[in-house]
DRENDO-1510 file (C-alpha; in Angstrom, 1 decimal, always signed):
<recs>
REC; n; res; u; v; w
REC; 1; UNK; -37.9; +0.7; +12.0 .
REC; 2; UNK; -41.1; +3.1; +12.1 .
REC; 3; UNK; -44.3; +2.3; +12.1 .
REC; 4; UNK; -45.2; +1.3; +8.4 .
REC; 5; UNK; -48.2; +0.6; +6.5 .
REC; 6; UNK; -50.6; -2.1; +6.3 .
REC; 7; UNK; -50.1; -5.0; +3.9 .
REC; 8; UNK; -51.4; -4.7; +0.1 .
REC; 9; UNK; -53.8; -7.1; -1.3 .
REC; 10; UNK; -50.3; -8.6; -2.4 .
REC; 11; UNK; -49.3; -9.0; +1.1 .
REC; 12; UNK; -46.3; -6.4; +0.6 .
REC; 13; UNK; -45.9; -3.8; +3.5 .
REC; 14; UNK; -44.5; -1.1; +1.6 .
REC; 15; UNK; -42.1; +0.8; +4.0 .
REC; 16; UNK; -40.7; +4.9; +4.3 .
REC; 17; UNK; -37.6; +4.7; +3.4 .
REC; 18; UNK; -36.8; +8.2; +6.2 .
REC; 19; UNK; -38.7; +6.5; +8.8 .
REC; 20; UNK; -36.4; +3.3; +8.2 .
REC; 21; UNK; -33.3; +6.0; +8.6 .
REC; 22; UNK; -32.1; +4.9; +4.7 .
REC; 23; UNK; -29.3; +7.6; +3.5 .
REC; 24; UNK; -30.7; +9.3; +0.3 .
REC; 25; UNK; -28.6; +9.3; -2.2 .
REC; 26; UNK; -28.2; +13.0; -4.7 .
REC; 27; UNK; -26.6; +14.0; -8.7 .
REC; 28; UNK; -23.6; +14.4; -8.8 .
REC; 29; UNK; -23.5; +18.1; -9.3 .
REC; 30; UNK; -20.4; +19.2; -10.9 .
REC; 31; UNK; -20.9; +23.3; -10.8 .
REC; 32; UNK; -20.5; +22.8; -7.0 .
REC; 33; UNK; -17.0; +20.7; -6.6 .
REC; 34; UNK; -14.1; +23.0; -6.0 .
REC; 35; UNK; -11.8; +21.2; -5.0 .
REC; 36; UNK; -11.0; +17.4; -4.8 .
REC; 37; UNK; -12.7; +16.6; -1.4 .
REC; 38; UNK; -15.7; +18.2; -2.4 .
REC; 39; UNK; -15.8; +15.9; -5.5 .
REC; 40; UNK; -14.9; +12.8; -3.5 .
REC; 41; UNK; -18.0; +13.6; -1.0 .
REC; 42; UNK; -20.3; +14.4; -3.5 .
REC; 43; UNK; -18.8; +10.8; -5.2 .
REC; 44; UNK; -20.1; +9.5; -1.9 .
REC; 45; UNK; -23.5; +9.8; -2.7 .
REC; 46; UNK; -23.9; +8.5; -5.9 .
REC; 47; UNK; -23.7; +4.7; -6.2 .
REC; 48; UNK; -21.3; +1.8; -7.7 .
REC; 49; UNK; -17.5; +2.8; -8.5 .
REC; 50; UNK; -18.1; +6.6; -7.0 .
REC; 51; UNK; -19.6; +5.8; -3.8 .
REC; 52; UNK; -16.7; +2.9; -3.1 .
REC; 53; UNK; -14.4; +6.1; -3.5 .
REC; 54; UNK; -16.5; +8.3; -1.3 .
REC; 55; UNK; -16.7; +5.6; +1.1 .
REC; 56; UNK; -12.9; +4.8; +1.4 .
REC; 57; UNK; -12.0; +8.5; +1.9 .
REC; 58; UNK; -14.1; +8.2; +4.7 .
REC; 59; UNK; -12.5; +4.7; +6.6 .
REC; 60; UNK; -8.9; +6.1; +5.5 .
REC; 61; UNK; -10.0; +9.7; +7.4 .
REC; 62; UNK; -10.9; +7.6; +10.2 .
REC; 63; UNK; -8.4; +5.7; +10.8 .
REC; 64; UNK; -5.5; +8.6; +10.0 .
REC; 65; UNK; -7.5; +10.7; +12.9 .
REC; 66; UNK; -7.6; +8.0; +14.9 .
REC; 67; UNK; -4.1; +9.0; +17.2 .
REC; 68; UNK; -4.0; +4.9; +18.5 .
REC; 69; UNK; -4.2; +3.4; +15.4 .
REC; 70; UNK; -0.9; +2.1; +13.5 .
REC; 71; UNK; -1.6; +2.3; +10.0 .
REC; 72; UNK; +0.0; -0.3; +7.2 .
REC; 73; UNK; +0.2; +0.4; +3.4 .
REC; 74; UNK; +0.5; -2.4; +1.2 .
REC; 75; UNK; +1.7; -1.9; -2.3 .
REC; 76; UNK; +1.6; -3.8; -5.1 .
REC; 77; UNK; +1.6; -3.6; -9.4 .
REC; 78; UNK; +3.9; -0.6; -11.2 .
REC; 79; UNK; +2.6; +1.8; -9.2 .
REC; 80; UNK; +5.8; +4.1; -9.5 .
REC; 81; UNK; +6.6; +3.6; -13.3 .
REC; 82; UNK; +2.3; +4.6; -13.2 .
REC; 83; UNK; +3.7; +7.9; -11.5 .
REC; 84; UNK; +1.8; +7.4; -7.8 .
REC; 85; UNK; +5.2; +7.6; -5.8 .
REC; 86; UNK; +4.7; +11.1; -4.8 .
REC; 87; UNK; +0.9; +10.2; -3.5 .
REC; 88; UNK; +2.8; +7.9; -1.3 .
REC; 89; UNK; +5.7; +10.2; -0.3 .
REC; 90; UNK; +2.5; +12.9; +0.9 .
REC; 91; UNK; +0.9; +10.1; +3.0 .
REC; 92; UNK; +4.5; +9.1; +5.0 .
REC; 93; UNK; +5.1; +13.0; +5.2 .
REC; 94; UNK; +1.6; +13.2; +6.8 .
REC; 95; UNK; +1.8; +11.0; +9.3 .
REC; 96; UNK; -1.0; +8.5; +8.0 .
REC; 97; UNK; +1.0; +5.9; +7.1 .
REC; 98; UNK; +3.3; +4.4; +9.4 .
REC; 99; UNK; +4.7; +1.3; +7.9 .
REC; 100; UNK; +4.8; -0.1; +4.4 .
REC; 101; UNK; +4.9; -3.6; +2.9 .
REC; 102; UNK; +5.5; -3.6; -0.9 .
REC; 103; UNK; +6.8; -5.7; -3.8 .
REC; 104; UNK; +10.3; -5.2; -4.9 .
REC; 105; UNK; +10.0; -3.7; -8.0 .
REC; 106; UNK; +7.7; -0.8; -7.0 .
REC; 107; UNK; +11.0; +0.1; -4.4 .
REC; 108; UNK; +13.2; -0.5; -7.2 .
REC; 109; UNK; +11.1; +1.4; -10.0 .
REC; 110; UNK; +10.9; +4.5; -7.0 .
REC; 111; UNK; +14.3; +4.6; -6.2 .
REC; 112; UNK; +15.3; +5.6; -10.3 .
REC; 113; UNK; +12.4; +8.5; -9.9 .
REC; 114; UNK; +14.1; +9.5; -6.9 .
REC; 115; UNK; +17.5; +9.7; -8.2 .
REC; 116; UNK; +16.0; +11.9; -11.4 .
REC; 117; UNK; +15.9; +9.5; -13.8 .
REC; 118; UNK; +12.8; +9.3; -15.9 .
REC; 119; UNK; +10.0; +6.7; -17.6 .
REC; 120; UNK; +8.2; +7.1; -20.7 .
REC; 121; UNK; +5.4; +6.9; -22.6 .
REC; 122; UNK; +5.7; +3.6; -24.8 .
REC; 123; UNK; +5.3; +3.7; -28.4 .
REC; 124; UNK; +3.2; +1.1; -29.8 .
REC; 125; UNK; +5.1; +1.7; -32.9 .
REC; 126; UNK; +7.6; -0.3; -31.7 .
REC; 127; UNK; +6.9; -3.9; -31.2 .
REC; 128; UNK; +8.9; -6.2; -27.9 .
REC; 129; UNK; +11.7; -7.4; -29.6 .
REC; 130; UNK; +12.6; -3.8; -30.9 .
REC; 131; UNK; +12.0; -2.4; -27.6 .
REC; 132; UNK; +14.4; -5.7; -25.8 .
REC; 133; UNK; +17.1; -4.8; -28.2 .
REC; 134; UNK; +17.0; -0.6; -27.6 .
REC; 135; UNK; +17.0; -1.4; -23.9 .
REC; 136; UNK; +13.1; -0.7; -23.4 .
REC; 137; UNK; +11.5; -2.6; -20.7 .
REC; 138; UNK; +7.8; -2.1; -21.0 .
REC; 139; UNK; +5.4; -2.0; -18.3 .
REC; 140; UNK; +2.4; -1.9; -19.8 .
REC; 141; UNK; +2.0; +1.5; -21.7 .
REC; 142; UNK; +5.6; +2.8; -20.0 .
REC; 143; UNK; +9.2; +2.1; -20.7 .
REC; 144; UNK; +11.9; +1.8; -17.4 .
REC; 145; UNK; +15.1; +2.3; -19.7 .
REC; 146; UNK; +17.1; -0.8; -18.5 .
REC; 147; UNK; +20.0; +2.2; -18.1 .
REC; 148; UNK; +18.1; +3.4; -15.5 .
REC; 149; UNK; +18.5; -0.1; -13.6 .
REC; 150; UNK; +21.9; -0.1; -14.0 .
REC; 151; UNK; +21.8; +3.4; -12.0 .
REC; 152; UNK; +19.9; +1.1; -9.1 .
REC; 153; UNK; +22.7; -1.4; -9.3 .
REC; 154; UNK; +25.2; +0.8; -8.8 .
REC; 155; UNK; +23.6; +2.7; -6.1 .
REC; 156; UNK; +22.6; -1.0; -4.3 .
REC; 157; UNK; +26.4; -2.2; -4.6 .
REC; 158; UNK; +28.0; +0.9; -3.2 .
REC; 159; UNK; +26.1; +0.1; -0.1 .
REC; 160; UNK; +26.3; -3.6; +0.2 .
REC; 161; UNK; +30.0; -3.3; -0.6 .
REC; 162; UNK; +29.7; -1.1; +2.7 .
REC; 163; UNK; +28.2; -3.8; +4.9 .
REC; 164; UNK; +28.8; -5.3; +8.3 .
REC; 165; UNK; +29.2; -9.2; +7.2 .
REC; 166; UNK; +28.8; -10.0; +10.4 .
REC; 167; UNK; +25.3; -8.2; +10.2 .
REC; 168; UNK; +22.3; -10.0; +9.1 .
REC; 169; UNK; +20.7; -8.5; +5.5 .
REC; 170; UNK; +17.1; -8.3; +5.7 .
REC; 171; UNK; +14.4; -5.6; +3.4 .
REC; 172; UNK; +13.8; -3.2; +5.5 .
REC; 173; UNK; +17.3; -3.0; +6.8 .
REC; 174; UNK; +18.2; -2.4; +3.1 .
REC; 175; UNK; +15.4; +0.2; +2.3 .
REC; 176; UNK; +16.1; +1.9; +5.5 .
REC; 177; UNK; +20.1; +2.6; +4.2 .
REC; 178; UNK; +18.8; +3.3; +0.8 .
REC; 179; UNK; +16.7; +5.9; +2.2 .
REC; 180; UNK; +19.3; +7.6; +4.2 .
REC; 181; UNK; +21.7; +7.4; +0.9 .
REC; 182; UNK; +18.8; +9.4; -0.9 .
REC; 183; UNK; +18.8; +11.9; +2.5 .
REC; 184; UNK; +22.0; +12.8; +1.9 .
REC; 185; UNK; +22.5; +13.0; -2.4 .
REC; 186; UNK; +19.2; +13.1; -3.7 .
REC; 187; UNK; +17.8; +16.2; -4.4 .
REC; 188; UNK; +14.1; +14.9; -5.7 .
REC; 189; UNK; +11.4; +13.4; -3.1 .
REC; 190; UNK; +11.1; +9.4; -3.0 .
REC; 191; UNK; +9.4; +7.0; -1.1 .
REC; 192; UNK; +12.5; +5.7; +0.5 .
REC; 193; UNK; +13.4; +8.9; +1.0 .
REC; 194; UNK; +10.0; +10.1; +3.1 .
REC; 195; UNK; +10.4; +7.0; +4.9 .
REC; 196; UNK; +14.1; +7.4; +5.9 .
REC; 197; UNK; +13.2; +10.5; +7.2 .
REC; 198; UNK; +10.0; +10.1; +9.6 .
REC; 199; UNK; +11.0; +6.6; +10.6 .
REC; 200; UNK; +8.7; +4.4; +8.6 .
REC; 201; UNK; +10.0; +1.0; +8.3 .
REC; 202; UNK; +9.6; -0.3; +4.5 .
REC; 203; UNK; +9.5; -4.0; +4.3 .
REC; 204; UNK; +9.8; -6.7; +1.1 .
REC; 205; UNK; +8.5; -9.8; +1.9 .
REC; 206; UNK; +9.8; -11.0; -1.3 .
REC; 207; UNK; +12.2; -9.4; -1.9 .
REC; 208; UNK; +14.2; -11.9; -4.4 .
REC; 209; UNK; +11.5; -10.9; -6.9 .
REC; 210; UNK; +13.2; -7.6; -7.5 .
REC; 211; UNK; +15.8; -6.0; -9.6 .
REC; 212; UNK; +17.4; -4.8; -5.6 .
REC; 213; UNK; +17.0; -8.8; -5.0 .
REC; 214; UNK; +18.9; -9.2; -8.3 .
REC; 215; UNK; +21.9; -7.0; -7.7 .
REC; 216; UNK; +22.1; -8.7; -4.3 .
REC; 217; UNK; +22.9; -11.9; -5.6 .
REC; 218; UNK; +25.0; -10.3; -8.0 .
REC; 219; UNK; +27.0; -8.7; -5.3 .
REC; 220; UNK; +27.4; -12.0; -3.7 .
REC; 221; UNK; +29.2; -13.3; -6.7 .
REC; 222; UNK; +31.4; -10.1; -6.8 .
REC; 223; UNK; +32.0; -11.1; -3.2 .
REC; 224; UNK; +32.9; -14.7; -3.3 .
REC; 225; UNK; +35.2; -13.8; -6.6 .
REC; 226; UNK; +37.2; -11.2; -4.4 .
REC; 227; UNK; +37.3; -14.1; -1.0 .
REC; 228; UNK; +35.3; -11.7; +0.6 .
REC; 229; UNK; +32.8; -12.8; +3.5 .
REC; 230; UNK; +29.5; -13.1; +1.6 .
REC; 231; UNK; +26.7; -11.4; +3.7 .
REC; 232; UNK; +23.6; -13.7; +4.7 .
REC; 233; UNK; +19.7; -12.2; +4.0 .
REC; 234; UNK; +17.3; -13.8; +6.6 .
REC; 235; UNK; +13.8; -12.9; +5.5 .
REC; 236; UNK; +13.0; -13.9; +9.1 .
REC; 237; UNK; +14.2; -10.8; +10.6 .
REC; 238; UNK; +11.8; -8.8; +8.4 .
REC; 239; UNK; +9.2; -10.7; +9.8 .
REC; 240; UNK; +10.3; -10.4; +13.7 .
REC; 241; UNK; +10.5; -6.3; +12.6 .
REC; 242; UNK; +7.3; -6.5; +11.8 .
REC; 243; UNK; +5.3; -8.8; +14.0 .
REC; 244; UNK; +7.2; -6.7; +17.3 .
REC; 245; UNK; +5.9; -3.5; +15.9 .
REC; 246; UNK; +2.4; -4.7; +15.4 .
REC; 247; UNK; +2.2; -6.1; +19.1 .
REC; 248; UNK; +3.1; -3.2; +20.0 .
REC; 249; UNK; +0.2; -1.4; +19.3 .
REC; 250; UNK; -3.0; -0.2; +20.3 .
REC; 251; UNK; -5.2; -0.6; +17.2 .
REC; 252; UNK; -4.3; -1.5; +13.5 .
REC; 253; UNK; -5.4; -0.1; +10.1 .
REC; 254; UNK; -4.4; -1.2; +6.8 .
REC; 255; UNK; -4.1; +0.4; +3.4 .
REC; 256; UNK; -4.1; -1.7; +0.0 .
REC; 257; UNK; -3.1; -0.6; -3.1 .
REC; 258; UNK; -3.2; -4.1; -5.0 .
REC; 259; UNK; -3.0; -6.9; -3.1 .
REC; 260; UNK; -0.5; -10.1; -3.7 .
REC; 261; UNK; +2.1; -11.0; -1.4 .
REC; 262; UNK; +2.3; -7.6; +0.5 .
REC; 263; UNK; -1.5; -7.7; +1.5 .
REC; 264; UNK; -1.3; -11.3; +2.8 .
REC; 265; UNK; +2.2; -10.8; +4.2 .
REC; 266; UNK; +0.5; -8.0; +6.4 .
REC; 267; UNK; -2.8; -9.3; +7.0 .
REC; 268; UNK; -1.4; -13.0; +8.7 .
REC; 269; UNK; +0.1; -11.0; +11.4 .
REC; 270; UNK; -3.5; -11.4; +13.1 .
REC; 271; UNK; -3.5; -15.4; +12.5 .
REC; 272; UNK; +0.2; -15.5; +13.9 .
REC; 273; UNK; -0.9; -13.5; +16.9 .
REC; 274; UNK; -3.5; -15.4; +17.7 .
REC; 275; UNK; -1.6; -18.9; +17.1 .
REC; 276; UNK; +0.7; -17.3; +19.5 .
REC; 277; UNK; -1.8; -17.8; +22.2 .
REC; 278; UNK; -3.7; -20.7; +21.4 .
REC; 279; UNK; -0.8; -23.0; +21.5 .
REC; 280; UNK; +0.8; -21.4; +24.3 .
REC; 281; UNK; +3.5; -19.1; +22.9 .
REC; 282; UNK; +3.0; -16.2; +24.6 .
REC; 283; UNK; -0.4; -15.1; +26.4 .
REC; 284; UNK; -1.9; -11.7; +24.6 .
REC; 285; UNK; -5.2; -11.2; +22.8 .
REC; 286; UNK; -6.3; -10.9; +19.7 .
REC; 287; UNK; -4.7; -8.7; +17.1 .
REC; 288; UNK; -6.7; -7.8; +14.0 .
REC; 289; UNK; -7.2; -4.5; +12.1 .
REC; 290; UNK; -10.4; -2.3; +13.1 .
REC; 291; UNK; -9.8; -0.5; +9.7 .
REC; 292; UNK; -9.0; -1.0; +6.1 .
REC; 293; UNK; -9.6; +0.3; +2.9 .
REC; 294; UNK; -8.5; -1.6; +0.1 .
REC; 295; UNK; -7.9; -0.3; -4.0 .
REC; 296; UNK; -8.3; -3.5; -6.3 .
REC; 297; UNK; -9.7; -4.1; -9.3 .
REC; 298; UNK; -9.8; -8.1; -9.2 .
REC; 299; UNK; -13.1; -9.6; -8.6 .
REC; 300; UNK; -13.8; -12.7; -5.9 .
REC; 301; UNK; -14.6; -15.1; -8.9 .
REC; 302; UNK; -11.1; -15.3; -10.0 .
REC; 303; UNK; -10.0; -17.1; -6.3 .
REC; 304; UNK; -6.6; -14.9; -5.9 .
REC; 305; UNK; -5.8; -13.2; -2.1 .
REC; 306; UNK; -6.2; -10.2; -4.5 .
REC; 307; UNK; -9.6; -10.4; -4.9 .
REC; 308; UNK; -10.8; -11.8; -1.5 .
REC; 309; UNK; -12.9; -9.5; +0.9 .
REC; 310; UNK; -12.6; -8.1; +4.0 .
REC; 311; UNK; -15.4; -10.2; +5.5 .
REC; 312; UNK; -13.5; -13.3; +4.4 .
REC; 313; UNK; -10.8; -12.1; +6.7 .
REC; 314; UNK; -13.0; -12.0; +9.5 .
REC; 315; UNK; -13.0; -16.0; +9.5 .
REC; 316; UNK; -9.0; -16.2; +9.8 .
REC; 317; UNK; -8.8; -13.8; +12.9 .
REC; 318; UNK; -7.3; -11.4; +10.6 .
REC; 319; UNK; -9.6; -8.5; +10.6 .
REC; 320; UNK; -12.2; -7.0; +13.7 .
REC; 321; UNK; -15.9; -8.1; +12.0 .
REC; 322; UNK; -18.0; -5.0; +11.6 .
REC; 323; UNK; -20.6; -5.7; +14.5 .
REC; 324; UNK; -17.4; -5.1; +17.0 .
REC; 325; UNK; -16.5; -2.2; +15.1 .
REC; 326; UNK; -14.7; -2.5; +12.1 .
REC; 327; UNK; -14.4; -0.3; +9.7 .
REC; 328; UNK; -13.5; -1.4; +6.1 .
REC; 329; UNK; -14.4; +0.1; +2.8 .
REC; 330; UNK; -13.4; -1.9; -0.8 .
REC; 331; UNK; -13.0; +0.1; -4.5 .
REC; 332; UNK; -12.6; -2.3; -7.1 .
REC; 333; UNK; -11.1; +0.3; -9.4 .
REC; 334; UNK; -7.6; +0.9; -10.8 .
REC; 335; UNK; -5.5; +2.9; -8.4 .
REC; 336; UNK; -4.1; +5.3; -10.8 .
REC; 337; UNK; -7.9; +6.4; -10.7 .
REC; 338; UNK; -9.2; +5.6; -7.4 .
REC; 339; UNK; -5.9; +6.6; -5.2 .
REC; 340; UNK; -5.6; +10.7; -6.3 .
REC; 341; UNK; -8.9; +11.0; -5.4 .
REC; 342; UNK; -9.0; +9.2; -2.0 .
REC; 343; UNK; -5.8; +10.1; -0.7 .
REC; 344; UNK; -6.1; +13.6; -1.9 .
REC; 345; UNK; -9.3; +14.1; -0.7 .
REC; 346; UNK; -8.5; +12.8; +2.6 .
REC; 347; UNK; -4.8; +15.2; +3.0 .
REC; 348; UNK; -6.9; +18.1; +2.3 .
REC; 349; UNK; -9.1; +17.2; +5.4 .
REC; 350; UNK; -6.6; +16.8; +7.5 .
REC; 351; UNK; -4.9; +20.0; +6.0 .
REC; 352; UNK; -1.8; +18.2; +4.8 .
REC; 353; UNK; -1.5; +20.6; +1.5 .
REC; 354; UNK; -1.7; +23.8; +3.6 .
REC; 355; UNK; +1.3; +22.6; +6.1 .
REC; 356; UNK; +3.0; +21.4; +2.9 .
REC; 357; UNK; +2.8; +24.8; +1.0 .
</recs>
């Protein structure tokens, strides 16, 4: 720090905040934000929710520029009946992300928008039971037409029925085939979809919690009924997948949308590495993320993974602490907010719209 004053008669030494190099922070001047980066920098220097944004644009810029990093997406929550699928197709078709760990239901939910079927709005006027008996399944203030999952089925059993039984079932092997199915019929954009095409591997750690995990076990009825050889689904193998890709690289980054299963599924990698070579599995170093910027509304005081912070991480080997270089940023917002801005804000830097146009 500069030099500073003397003390006061109260003993305080009352410091220059430019000669201690503090960042200044500015009004948010609206009549000057063109476009959404500008906003999302100008967010940056404002304080609470806004500066989080700001802040995250900046980690998830960093760690897309950064050509060693492999970067992670976790998803979590309705985030495709809540319309986001596309923000994720434009980060797979950018090259920022490069694998994805989700819930079920967000694959299954994206896989209906991608074969141009549709949500809706939900009208209060109509009360649960009503909307059970129509066919309605709410998610909060959307319906998923239980029609539109008996599209999924259908799509799900035409490739299962397809299947190698002597070939082990796992997520991402499933996702992957879905993906390619969408390649060749589907005319609309889909997360699968992007993924099939520039190789990202999707993963579902648990991936019985799904309607896909659903029509599995229903096509292993239909395939006992008929004496057919009913396949086997090793979770394991999604695990192997992923653990071989992650030692694999150079540095790590990790994007959260949520949090649950997905975040911890990706984030123990760095505790299995390291248990790896502290009881004499395999010699390698540590492997923890030098990035990650995580959307999540759920505060520490509840005591979920959801909630927890990046420096708690730092004590289970999972993440690189900050004074060796890590770069994490937290918005404890809901994404439906907080992920348009960041994400877009961050595709225009890298000039993802212009290449897309």
């Amino acid at each position: 720090m500069g030099k500073q004053q003397k003390k006061t008669v109260t003993e305080r030494v009352l410091h220059d905040p430019v000669k201690d190099k503090l960042r200044p922070i500015f009004p948010l001047d609206l009549s000057r934000c063109r476009t959404i980066d500008e906003l999302v920098r100008a967010m940056g220097n404002t304080a609470f929710t806004g500066r989080q944004i700001g802040d995250a644009a900046d980690v998830l810029e960093a760690m897309a520029r950064d050509k060693e990093c492999f970067v992670v997406m976790t998803l979590s929550g309705a985030l495709t009946v809540g319309k986001m699928g596309l923000i994720f197709c434009d980060l797979i078709e950018s090259g920022v992300v490069n694998a994805i760990v989700s819930t079920g239901a967000l694959m299954a939910h994206g896989l209906v928008e991608a074969t141009g079927h549709s949500h809706f709005r939900y009208d209060p006027r109509m009360d649960d039971k009503t909307l059970f008996e129509a066919g309605y399944n709410r998610v909060y203030d959307s319906l998923e037409p239980e029609v539109n999952l008996d599209h999924v089925e259908e799509v799900m059993q035409r490739l299962l029925d397809e299947w190698d039984a002597n070939e082990v079932v796992c997520s991402w092997k499933i996702h992957h085939r879905i993906g390619e199915y969408l390649h060749k019929q589907a005319a609309d954009r889909g997360i699968l979809k992007s993924a099939y095409e520039h190789n990202v591997p999707v993963f579902v750690p648990a991936f019985s919690d799904s309607e896909l995990g659903i029509d599995f076990a229903l096509h292993k009825i239909a395939r006992q009924r008929e004496s057919r050889p009913v396949l086997r689904f090793d979770p394991f193998e999604d695990f192997e997948k992923f653990a071989g890709i992650m030692m694999a690289t150079k540095r790590m980054g990790i994007f959260t949308v949520g949090g649950g299963v997905p975040r911890n599924w990706s984030q123990q990698f760095g505790v299995y590495a390291e248990l790896l070579a502290r009881r004499g599995y395999k010699k390698l170093p540590l492997k923890r993320y030098d990035y990650g910027v995580r959307i999540c509304p759920e505060p520490v005081s509840w005591g979920g993974l959801s909630g927890s912070t990046y420096s708690e991480a730092v004590s289970w080997g999972k993440f690189v602490p900050r004074e060796e270089g890590g770069q994490f940023a937290e918005v404890f917002d809901d994404a439906t907010v907080a992920l348009p801005l960041i994400v877009g804000a961050v595709l225009a830097r890298l000039g993802h719209f212009k290449h897309h146009k």
